[in-house]
N, C-alpha and C positions, 0 to 999 in steps of 0.2 A: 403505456399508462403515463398520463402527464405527471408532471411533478406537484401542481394543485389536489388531482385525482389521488394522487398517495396521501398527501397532507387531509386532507379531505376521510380519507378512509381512514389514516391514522388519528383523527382526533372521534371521529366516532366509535370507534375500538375505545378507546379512552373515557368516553362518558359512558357506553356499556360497564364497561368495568367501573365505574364509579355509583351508576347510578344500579345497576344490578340488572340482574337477567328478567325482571317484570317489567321494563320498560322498553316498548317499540319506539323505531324510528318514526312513528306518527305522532305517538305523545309529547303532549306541549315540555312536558317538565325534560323530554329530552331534546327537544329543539333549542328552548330557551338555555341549556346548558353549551347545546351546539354551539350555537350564538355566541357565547360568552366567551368558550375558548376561541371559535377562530378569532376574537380579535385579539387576540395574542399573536395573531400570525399577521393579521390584516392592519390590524390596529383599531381604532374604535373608531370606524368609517363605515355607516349605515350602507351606500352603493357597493364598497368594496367586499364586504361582510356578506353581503345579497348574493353578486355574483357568485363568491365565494363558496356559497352554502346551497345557492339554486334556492332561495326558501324568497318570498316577494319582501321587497322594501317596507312596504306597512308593518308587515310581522315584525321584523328585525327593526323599525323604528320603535317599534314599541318596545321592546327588550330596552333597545338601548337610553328611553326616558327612562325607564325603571334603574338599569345600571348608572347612570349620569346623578341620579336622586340618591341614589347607595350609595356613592364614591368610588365605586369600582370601576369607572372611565370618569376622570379631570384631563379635559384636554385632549392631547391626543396621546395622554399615558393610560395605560393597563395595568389597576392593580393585579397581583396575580396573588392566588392563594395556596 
């Protein structure tokens, strides 16, 4: 298993536990959470974020108007909560 492939599985373990056990890996509000931590890992870079996640550029662009409009990516910093 690559070292992405860990990182990868460990940040979805992560938003299971956060977001609870009624949400599937297809649901948006678990995606968009996806989204959000790997750029802690990736940084707030839509391509890098993409490959990252396997999930298409559109989606993850949109996320991240949304985060860049919140404050939660300025630049190429991540607030983290």
């Amino acid at each position: 298993m690559s070292k992405n492939t860990r990182q990868l599985e460990n940040l979805k373990r992560s938003v299971r536990r956060t977001l609870g056990p009624g949400y599937s890996t297809t649901d948006f509000d678990f995606q968009e959470s996806l989204v959000l931590k790997a750029a802690e890992i990736t940084g707030p870079n839509i391509k890098r974020i993409a490959a990252f996640t396997g999930y298409p550029r559109e989606f993850v662009s949109g996320i991240a108007t949304y985060a860049r409009e919140q404050g939660l990516w300025v630049g190429s910093r991540v607030a983290t909560v």
